[in-house]
LOBAMAR-300676 format. One line per field, with one value per residue (C-alpha): residue in one letter; z, x, y. Coordinates in Angstrom, 3 decimals. Layout:
% residues N
res	c(a, ...)
z	c(Z, ...)
x	c(X, ...)
y	c(Y, ...)
This chain:
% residues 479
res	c(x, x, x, x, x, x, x, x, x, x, x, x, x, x, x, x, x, x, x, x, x, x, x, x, x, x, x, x, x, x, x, x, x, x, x, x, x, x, x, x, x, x, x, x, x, x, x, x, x, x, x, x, x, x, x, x, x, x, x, x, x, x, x, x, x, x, x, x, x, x, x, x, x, x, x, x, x, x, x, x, x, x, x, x, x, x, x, x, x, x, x, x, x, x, x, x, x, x, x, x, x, x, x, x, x, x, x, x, x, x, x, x, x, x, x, x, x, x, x, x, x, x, x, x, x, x, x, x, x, x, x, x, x, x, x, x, x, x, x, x, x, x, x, x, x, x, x, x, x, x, x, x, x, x, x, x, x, x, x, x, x, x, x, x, x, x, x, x, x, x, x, x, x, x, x, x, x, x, x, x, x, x, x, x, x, x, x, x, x, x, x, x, x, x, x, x, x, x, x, x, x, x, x, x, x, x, x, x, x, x, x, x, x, x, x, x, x, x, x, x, x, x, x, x, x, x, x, x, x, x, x, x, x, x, x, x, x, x, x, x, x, x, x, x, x, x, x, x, x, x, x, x, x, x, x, x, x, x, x, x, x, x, x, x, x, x, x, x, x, x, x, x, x, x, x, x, x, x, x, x, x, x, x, x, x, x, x, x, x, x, x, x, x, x, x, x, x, x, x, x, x, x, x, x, x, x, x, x, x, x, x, x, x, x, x, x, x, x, x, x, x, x, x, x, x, x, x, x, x, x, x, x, x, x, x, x, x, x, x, x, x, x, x, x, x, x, x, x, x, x, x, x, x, x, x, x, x, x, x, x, x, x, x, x, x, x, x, x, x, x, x, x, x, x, x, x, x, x, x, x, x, x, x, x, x, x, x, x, x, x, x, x, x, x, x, x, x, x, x, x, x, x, x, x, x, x, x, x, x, x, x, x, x, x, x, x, x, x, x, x, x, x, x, x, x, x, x, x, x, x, x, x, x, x, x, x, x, x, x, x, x, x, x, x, x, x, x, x, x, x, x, x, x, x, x, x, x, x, x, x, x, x, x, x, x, x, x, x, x, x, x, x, x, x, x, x, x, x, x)
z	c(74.289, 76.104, 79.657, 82.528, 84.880, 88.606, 90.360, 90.681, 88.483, 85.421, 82.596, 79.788, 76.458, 73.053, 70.796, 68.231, 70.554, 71.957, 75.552, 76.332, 77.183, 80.700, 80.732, 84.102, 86.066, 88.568, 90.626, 86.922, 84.938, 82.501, 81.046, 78.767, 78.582, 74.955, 72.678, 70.790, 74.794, 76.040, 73.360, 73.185, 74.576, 76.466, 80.425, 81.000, 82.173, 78.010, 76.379, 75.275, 72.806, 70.556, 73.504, 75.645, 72.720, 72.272, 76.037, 77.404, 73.747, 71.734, 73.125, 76.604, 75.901, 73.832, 76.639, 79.372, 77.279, 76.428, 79.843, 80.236, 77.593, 79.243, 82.588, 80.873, 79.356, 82.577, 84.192, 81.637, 82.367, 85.737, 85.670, 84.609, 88.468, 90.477, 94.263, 95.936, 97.855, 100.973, 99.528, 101.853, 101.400, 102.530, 105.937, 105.715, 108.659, 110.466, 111.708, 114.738, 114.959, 118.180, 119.047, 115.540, 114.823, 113.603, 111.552, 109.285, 105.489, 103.769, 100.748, 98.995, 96.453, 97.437, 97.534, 97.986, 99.166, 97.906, 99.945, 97.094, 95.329, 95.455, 93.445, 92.385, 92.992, 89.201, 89.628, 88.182, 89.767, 91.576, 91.486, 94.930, 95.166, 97.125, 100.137, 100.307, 100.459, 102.424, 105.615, 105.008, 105.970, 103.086, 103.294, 102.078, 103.588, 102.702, 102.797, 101.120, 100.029, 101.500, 100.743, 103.538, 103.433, 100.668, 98.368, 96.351, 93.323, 94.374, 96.014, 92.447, 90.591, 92.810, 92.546, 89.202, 88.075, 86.704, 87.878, 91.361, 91.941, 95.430, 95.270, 96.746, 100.606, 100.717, 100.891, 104.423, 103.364, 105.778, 106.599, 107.387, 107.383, 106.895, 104.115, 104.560, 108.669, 109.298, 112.173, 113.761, 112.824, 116.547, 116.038, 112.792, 114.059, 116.939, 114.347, 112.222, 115.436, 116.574, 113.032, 112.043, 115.641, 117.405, 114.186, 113.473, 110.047, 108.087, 105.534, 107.050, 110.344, 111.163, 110.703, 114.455, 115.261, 117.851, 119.394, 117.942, 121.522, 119.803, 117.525, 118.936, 119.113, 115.517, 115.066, 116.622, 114.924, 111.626, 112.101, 113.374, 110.695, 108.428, 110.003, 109.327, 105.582, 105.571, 104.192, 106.264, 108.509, 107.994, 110.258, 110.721, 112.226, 115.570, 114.688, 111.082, 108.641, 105.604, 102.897, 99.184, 97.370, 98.593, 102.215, 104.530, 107.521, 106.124, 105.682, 104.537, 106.806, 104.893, 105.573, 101.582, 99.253, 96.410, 93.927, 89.893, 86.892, 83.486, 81.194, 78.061, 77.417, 77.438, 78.077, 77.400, 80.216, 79.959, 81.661, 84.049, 82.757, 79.239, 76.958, 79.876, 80.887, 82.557, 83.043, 82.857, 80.934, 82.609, 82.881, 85.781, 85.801, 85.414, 81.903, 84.064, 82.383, 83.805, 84.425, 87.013, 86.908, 90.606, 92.395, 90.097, 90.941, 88.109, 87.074, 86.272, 84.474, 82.164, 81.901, 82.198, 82.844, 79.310, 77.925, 78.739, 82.478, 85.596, 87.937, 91.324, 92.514, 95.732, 95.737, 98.368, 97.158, 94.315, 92.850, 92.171, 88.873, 89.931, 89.531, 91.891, 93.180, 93.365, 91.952, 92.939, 91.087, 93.779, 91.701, 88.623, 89.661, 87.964, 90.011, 89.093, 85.583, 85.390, 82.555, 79.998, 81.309, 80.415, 77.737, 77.790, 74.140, 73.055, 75.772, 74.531, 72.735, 69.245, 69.245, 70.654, 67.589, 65.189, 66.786, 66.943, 62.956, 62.396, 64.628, 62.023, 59.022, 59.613, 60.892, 57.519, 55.765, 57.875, 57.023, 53.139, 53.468, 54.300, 51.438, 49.089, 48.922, 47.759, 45.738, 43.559, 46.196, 48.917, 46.549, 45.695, 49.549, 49.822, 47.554, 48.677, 52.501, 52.408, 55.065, 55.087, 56.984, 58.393, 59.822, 61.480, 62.767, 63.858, 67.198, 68.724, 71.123, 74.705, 77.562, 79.379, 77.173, 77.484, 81.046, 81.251, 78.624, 81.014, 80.387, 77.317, 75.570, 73.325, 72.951, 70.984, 71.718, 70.274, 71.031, 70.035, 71.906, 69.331, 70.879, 69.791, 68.501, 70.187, 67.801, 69.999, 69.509, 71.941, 71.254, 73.778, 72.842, 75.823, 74.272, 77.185, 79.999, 78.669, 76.791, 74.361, 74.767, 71.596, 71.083, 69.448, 66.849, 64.724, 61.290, 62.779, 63.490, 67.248, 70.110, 71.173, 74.803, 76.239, 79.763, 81.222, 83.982, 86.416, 84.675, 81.925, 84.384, 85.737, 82.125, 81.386, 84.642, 84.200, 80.787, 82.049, 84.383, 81.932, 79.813, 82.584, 83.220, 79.249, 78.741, 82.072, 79.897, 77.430, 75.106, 72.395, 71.420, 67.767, 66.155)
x	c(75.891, 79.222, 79.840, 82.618, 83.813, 83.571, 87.336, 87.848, 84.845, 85.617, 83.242, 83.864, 83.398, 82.846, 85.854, 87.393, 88.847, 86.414, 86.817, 85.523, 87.862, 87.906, 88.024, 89.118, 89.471, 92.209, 92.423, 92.232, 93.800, 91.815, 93.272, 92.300, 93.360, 93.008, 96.594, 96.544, 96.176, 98.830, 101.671, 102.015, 105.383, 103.731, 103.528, 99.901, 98.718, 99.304, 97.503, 94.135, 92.578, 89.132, 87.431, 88.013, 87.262, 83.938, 83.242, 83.762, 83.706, 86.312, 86.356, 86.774, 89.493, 91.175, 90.712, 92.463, 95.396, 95.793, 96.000, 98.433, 100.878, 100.478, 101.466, 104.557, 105.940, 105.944, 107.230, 109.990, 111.091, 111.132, 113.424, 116.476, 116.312, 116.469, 116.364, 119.315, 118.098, 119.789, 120.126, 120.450, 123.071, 121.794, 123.070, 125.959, 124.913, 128.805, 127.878, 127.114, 123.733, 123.682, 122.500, 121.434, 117.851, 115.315, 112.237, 109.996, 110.660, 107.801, 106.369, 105.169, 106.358, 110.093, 108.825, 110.393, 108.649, 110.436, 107.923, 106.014, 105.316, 105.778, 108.484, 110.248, 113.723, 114.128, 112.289, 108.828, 106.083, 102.995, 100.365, 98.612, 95.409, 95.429, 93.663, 96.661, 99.580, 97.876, 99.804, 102.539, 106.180, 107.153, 110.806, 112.099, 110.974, 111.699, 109.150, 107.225, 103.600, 101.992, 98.469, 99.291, 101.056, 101.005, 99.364, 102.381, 100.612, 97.951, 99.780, 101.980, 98.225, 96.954, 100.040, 101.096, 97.219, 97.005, 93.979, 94.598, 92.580, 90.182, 91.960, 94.298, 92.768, 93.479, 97.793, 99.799, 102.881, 105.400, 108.188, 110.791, 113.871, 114.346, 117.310, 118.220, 118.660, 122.677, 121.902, 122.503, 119.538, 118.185, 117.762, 116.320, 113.472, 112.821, 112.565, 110.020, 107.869, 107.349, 105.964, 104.021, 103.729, 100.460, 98.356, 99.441, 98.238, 95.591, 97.659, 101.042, 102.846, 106.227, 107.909, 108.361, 111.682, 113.245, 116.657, 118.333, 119.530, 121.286, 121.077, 118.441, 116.325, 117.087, 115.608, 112.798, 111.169, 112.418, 110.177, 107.428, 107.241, 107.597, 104.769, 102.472, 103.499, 106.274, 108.748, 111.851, 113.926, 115.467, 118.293, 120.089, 123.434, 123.448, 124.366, 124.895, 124.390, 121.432, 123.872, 123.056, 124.031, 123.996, 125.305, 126.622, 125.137, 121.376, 121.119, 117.850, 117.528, 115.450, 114.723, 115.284, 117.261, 115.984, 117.257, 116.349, 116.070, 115.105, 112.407, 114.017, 110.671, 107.411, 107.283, 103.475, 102.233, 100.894, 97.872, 96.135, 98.025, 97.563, 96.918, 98.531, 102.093, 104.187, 107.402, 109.388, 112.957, 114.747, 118.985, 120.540, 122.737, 125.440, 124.505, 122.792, 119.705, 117.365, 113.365, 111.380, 107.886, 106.443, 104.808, 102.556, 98.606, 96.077, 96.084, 99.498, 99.707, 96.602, 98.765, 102.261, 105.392, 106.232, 109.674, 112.113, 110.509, 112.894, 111.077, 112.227, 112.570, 113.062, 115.359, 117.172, 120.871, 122.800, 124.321, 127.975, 127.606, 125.913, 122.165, 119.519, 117.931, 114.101, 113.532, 109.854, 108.107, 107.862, 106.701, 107.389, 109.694, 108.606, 110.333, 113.577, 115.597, 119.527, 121.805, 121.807, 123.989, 127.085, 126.345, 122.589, 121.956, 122.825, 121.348, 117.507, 115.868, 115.871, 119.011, 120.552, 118.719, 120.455, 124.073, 123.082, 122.311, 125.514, 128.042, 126.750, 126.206, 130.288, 131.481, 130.016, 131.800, 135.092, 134.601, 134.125, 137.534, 139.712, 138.386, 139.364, 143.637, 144.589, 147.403, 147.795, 150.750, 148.241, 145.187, 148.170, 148.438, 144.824, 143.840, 146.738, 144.869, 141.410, 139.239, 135.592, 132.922, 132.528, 136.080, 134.846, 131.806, 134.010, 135.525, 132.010, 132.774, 131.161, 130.203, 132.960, 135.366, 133.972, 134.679, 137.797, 139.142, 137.301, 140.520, 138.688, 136.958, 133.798, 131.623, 128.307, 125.278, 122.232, 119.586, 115.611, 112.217, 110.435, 107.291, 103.490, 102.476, 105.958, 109.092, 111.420, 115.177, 117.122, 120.703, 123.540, 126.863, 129.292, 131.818, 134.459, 132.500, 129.195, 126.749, 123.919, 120.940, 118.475, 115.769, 112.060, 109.948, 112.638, 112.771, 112.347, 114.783, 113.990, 114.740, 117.965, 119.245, 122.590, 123.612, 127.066, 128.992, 132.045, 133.820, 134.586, 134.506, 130.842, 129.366, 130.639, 129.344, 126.055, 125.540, 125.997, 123.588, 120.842, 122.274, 121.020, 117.764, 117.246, 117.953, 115.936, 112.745, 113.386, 116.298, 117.965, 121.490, 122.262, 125.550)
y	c(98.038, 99.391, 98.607, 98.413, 96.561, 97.234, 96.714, 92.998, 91.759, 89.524, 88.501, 85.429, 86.304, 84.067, 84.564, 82.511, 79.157, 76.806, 78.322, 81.881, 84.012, 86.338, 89.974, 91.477, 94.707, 94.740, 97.933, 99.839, 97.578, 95.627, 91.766, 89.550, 85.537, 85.825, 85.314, 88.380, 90.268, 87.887, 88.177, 91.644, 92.977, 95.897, 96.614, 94.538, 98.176, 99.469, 96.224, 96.440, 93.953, 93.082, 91.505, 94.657, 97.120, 95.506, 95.557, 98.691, 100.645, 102.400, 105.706, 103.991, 101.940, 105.076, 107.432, 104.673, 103.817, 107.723, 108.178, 105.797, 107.251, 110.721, 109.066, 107.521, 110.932, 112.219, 109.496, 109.161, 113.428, 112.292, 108.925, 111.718, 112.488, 109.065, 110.043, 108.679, 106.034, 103.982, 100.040, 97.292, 94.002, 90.521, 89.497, 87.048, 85.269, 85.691, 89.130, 89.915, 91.884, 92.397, 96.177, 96.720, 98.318, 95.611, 96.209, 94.287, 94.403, 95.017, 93.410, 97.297, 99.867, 101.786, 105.614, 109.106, 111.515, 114.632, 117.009, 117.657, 114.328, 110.674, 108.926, 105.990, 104.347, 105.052, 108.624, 107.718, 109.543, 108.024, 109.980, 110.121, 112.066, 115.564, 114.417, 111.114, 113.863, 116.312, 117.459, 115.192, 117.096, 119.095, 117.752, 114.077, 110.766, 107.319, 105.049, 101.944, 102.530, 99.318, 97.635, 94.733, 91.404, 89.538, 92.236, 93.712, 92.856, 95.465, 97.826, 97.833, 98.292, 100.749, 103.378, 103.351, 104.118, 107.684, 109.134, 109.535, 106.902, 106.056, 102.634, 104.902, 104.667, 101.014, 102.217, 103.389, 105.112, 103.497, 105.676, 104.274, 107.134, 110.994, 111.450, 114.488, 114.626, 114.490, 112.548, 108.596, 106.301, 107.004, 110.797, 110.465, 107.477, 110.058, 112.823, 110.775, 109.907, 112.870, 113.996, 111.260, 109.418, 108.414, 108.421, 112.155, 111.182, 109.436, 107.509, 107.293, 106.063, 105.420, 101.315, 100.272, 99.592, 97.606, 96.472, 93.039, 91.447, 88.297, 85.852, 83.827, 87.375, 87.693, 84.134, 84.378, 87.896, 86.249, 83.260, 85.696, 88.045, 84.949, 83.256, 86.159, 86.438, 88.988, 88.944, 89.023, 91.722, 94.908, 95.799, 99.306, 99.612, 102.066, 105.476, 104.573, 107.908, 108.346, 107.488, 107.174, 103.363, 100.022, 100.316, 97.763, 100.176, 98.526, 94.254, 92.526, 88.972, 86.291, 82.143, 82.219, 84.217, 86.427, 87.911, 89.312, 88.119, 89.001, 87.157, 85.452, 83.763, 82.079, 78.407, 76.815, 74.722, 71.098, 69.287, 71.997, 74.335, 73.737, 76.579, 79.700, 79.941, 76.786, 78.567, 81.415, 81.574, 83.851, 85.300, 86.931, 89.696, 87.351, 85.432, 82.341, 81.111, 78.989, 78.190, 79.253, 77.173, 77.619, 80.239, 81.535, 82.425, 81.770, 84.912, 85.311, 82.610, 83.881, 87.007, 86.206, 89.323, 90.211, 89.118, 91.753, 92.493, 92.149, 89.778, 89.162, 84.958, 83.114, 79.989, 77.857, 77.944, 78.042, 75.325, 75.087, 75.952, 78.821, 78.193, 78.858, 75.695, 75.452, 79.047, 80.454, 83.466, 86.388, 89.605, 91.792, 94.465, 97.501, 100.084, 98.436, 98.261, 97.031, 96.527, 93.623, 90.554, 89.350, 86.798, 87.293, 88.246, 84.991, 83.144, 84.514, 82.012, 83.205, 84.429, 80.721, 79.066, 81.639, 81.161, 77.793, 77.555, 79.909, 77.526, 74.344, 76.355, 77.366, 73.949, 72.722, 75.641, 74.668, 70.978, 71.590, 73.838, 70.871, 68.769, 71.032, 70.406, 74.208, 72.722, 69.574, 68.209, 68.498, 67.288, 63.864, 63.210, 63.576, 60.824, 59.063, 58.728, 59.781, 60.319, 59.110, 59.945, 56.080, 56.839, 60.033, 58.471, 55.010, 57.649, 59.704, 61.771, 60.777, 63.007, 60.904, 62.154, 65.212, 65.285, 64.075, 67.330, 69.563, 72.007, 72.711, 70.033, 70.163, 67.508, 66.354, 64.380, 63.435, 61.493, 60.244, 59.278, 57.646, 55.946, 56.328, 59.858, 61.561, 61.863, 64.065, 64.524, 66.135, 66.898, 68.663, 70.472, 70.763, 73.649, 75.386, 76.372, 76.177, 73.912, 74.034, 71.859, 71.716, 69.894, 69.901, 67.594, 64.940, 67.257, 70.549, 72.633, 72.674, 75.398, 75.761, 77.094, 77.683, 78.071, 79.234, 77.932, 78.507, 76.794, 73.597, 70.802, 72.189, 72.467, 69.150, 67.700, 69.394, 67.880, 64.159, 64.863, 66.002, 62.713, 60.680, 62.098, 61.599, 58.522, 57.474, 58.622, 56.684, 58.794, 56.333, 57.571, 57.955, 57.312)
């Protein structure tokens, strides 16, 4: 017999793997740990699976995802008319900030309110119920609908539901400017607190604000905030105008960076994590591709962002090849989209494999040119001082070669773990600026990933470096 489950409950179910698999209902939207739930390329709010079918019934399950595709119509009419939003740079940490209007940043959902309706930064609507909007100003405010520290993940569950849900009286819409005021900051903050001050409403207040008074100020509410689970700082420049772009008149203050990413793919966990996501594979905007393994709950793992979602990371610094050090999961963004990188269609994993197979498949083709002499002169001097593949092999290129023709060198490497029940190869082509790193079972054809850098010399360097760390586990070079 059909039945549901209450916000937050899970239930295991029998399928076909030795472990049940958990059905769950956060805030309205309903997961599964099962593979065919997982591997679907769909927003985890649009899956739906056997297990949940059987659950909660056919008609139930029809009637939630129709729902959802309604919602997405309308959101998708709406994303032609993207409100123009104020963006923030990070602080470089040489400016003075003295005098400048400080405020918490806060971990929820961007949101316009156009005086009518709540939207995105990419114009998708969230559907608030009538007694959540009622009495708000019917002119634009900028604001972040906000569950509470540490609960983006919510708050993100909660507002993009389409029923106008009761979930919704867990969210304070936190206003934090008036757009359309052609005032200084300090007239429009006065303007906001005098509609919304002293609990004027129900469900929304304004973002208290306060004067920066030096560095050591600055230092201090940073490691506040931080204490208590926030996120960073906000600061506003005096006077400074409601303009639309990324402004230097706004700057975001953090311990760590951030920054975005998009997901290349899925990399299976081992031991505890062993049949649920161990990493991410993820590009920046600028063609860098890299892992990010850590910050992950449970959950997230069971149900990992789906290859193609922008997900925002925290890391230290960047390397000087240009790589974040000790990336960290933060959050899906789905309020954010960006074009495709530089270079990042061929740095997705299926795609390296097939330029990978192409680059050999032509070398081979190249190779098999040259021993064919085009005329009988050139066929003479060929016989006359052949060349064997004993002489080619009697010269391998080294990684120390490699480095030393960082002006342009290429290089290849290849190498074996052969011990028990593992037989691993692992094999790395340094080419310009970047290098290629395959490797997978000895016979297969393997995975292949390649990563850009600044420039020859780094991707050179780089690939030593991984050289090292191979052949400390045990990596036996082959001719």
């Amino acid at each position: 017999m059909a039945r549901d489950l209450a916000d937050g409950e899970s239930v295991e179910v029998q399928g076909s793997a030795r472990s049940p698999y958990v059905l769950t209902n956060t805030g309205g939207v309903y997961s599964c740990t099962c593979p065919a739930w997982r591997m679907q390329s769909l927003p985890i709010e649009q899956r739906t699976c056997k297990h949940l079918r059987k659950l909660r019934g056919d008609a139930a399950e029809q009637a939630r995802l129709g729902a959802g595709v309604a919602l997405r119509a309308r959101t998708s009419e709406a994303s032609a008319n993207k409100p123009p939003v104020l963006l923030a740079h990070s602080w470089d940490t040489d400016q003075d900030l003295t005098g400048w209007w400080m405020s918490e940043k806060l971990d929820g959902v961007r949101a316009w309110w156009d005086g009518e309706r709540f939207v995105s930064r990419l114009g998708n609507e969230y559907l608030a119920p009538a007694w959540f909007v009622k009495e708000l100003p019917p002119e634009p405010l900028d604001g972040e609908l906000w569950v509470g520290r540490g609960e983006f993940q919510r708050t993100v569950s909660i507002v993009r539901r389409g029923d106008r849900s009761k979930h919704w009286e867990q969210i304070q819409f936190r206003v934090f400017d008036a757009p359309r005021r052609d005032d200084g900051f300090e007239a429009r903050l006065a303007y906001l607190e005098s509609l919304l001050g002293d609990g004027a409403h129900p469900h929304a207040g304004v973002v208290p604000h306060h004067a920066c008074e030096g560095l050591d100020h600055l230092r201090e509410e940073l490691a506040r905030v931080e204490g208590l689970g926030g996120e960073g700082l906000m600061l506003r420049q005096p006077a400074s105008k409601y303009e639309a772009g990324r402004s230097t008149t706004l700057l975001k203050v953090k311990s760590f960076f951030d920054a975005e990413a998009r997901v290349l793919d899925h990399v299976a966990g081992r031991g505890r994590h062993k049949g649920r996501l161990g990493s991410l594979r993820v590009v920046t905007r600028d063609g860098v591709e890299f892992s990010v393994g850590t910050g992950f709950s449970d959950k997230q793992r069971e149900a990992p962002p789906p290859v193609g979602a922008i997900v925002t990371f925290r890391y230290q610094e960047l390397t000087k090849a240009g790589v974040p050090r000790f990336p960290s999961f933060l959050r899906v963004r789905p309020d954010t989209e960006w074009e495709q990188a530089p270079g990042e269609a061929r740095t997705t994993g299926a795609e390296s494999k097939r330029k990978a197979k192409t680059k050999t498949k032509a070398s081979g083709t190249k190779a098999k040119a040259k021993a064919k002499p085009k005329t009988k002169a050139s066929a003479t001097k060929a016989k006359a001082k052949p060349k064997t593949k004993a002489k080619a092999k009697a010269k391998p290129k080294t990684a120390t070669s490699t480095a030393a023709k960082a002006g342009g060198a290429s290089g290849r490497r290849y190498f074996e773990f052969v011990e028990g029940s593992s037989s691993k190869f692992w094999e790395i082509t340094v080419a310009g600026s970047e290098h290629t790193v395959r490797y997978g079972r000895i016979g297969s054809d393997g995975r292949a990933l390649t990563k850009s850098f600044a420039s020859p010399a780094a991707a050179a360097a780089d690939a030593e470096t991984l050289i090292g760390k191979k052949t400390a586990k045990g990596y036996v070079e082959q001719g």
